[in-house]
C-alpha positions in Angstrom: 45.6 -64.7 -99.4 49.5 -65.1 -98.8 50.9 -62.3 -96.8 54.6 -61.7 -97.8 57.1 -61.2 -94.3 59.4 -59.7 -96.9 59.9 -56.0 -95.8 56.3 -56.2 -93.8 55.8 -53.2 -92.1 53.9 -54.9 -89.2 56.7 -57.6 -88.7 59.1 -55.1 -88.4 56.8 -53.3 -85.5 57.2 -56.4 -84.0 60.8 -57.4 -84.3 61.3 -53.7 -82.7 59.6 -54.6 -80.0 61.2 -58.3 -79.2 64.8 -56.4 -79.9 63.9 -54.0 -77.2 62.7 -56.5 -75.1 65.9 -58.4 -75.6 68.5 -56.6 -76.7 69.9 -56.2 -73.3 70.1 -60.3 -72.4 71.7 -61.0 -75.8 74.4 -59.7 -78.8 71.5 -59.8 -81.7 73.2 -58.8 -85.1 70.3 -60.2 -87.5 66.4 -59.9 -87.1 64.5 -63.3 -88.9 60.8 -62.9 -89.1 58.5 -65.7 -90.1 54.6 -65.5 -91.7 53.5 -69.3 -91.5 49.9 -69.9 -93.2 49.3 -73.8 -92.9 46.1 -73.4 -94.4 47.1 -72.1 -97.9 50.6 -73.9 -97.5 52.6 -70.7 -97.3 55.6 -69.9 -95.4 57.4 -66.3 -96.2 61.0 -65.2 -94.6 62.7 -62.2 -94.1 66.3 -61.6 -92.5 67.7 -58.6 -92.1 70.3 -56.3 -89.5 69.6 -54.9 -87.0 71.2 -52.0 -88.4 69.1 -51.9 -91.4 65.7 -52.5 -89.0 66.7 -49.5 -87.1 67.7 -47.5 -90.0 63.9 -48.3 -91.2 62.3 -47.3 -88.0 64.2 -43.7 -88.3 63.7 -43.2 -91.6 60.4 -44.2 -92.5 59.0 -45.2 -89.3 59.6 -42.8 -87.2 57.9 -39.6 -90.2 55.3 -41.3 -90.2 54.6 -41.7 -86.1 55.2 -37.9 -86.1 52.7 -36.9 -88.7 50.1 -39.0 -87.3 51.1 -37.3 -83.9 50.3 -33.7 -85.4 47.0 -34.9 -87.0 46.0 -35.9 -83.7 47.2 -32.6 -82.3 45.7 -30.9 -84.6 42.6 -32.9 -84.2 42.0 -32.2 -80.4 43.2 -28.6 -80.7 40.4 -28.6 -83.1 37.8 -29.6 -81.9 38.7 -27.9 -78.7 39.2 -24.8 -80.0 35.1 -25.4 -81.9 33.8 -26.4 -78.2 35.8 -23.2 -76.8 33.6 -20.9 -80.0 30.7 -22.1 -79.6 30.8 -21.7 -75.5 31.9 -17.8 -76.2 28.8 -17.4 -79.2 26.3 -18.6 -77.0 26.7 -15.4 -74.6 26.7 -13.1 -77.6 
């Protein structure tokens, strides 16, 4: 199965990372991500700004990170809060 760089959400994860990596050693105005897939003879580009990377990673990125972060929250406030009722009920 081809997998398509254009717009991939896990290539752009990655470009954030190697532009905060970098971004201090070098001026980087344009982001090019690569998929190559010798196998099924596939090879899928995408270019974009920096600009328009970071403007993803705010805009849709960054909603996303925080409502996973309030499941999670909610999650261990949870199931701490179950442990903490069923310690009380067992003395009643």
């Amino acid at each position: 199965v081809a997998v398509s760089a254009d717009h991939n959400p896990q290539m752009m994860l990655y470009a954030i990372g190697a532009l905060n990596q970098y971004e201090y050693l070098y001026d980087i105005k344009r982001i090019s991500m690569s998929i190559v897939q010798p196998r099924i003879d596939s090879i899928s580009e995408c270019e974009m700004t920096v600009d328009e990377l970071l403007e993803w990673a705010e805009k849709t990125l960054k909603p996303k990170a925080q409502l996973y972060f309030l499941y999670k929250t909610f999650t261990i406030f949870s199931y701490v809060f179950i442990r903490f009722y069923m310690k009380i009920n067992e003395y009643f």
